[in-house]
C-alpha positions as CSV (number, residue, x, y, z in Angstrom):
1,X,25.8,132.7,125.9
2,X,29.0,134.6,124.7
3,X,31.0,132.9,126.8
4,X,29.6,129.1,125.9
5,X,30.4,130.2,122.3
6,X,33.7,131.3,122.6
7,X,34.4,127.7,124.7
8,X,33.2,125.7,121.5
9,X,35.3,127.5,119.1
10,X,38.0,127.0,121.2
11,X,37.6,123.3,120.8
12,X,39.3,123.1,117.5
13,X,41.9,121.4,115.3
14,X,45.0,123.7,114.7
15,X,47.2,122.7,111.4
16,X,50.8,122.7,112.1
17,X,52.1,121.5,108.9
18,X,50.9,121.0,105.4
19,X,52.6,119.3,102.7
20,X,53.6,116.0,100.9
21,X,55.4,113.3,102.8
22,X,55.7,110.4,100.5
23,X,54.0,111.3,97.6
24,X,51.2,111.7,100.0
25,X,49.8,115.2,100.6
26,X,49.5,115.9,104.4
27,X,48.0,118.1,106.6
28,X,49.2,117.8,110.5
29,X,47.3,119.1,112.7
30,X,46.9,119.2,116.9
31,X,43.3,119.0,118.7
32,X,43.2,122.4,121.5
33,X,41.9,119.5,124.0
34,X,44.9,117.2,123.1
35,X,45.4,114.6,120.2
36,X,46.9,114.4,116.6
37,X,45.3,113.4,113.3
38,X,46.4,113.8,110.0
39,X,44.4,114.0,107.3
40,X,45.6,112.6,103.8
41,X,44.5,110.0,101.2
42,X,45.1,106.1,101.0
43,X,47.7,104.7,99.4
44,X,46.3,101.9,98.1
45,X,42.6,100.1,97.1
46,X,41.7,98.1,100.3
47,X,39.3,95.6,100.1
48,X,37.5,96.4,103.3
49,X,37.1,92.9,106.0
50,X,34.7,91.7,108.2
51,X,35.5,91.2,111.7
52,X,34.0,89.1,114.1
53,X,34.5,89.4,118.0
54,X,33.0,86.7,120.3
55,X,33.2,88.2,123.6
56,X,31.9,86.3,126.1
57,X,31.6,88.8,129.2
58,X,28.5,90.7,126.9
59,X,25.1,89.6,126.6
60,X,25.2,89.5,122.9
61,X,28.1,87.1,122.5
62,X,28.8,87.5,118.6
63,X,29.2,91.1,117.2
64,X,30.3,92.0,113.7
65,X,32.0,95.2,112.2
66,X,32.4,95.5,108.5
67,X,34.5,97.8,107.1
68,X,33.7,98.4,103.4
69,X,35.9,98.5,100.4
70,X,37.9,101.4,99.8
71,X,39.5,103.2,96.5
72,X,43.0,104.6,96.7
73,X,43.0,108.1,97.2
74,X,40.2,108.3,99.5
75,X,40.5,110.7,102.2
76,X,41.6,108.9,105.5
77,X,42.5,110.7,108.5
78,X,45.2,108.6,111.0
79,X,45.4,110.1,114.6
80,X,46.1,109.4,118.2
81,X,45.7,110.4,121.5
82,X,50.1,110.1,121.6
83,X,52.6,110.9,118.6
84,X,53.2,107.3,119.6
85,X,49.6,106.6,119.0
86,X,49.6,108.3,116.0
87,X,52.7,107.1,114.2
88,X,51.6,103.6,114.6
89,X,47.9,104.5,113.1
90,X,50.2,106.1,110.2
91,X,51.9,102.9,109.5
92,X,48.5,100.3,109.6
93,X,47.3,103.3,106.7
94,X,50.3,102.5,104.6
95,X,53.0,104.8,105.3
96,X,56.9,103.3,106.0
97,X,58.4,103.8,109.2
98,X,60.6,106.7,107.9
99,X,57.6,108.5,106.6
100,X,55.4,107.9,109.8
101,X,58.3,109.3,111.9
102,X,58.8,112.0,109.3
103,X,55.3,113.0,110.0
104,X,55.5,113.0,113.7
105,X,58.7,115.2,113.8
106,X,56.4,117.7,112.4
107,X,55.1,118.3,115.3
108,X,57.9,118.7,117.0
109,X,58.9,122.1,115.5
């Protein structure tokens, strides 16, 4: 049982930099089984969309994903499997290029 425990905690997300980039506080971190997320806030109000995809190759050929309506400064939190992955998340969640690539160097070192 000791052992099975010890695995879980293992399986955790380690912070490697926390800070403001942007005016944006951020908080870098790196999943022990691989991955990056950051977690900060959104930059601005979006009014959430309703997407629609009409995939043929399913049985149910309509399906439809609505993201609601969010405030500015609600936490968000941008990752990928890639720093490549991850700094273009950062970018569709409002930050510049700089700021996405400023981000990513902190993982660097």
């Amino acid at each position: 049982m000791l052992d099975r425990e010890e695995n879980i905690m293992s399986d955790a997300w380690r912070t490697v930099f926390n800070g403001i980039v942007s005016s944006r506080e951020v908080t870098c971190q790196i999943y022990s089984e691989g991955g990056y997320r950051v977690l900060t806030t959104q930059a601005e109000d979006d009014p959430g969309s309703i997407q629609y995809d009409d995939d043929q190759s399913t049985r149910v050929h309509r399906q439809t994903m609505i993201v609601p309506p969010t405030a500015a400064g609600s936490a968000i939190a941008p990752e990928g499997e890639t720093l490549e992955e991850l700094r273009k998340d950062l970018i569709a969640n409002g930050f510049s290029d700089a700021a996405a690539e400023e981000i990513v160097k902190k993982y660097n070192g």
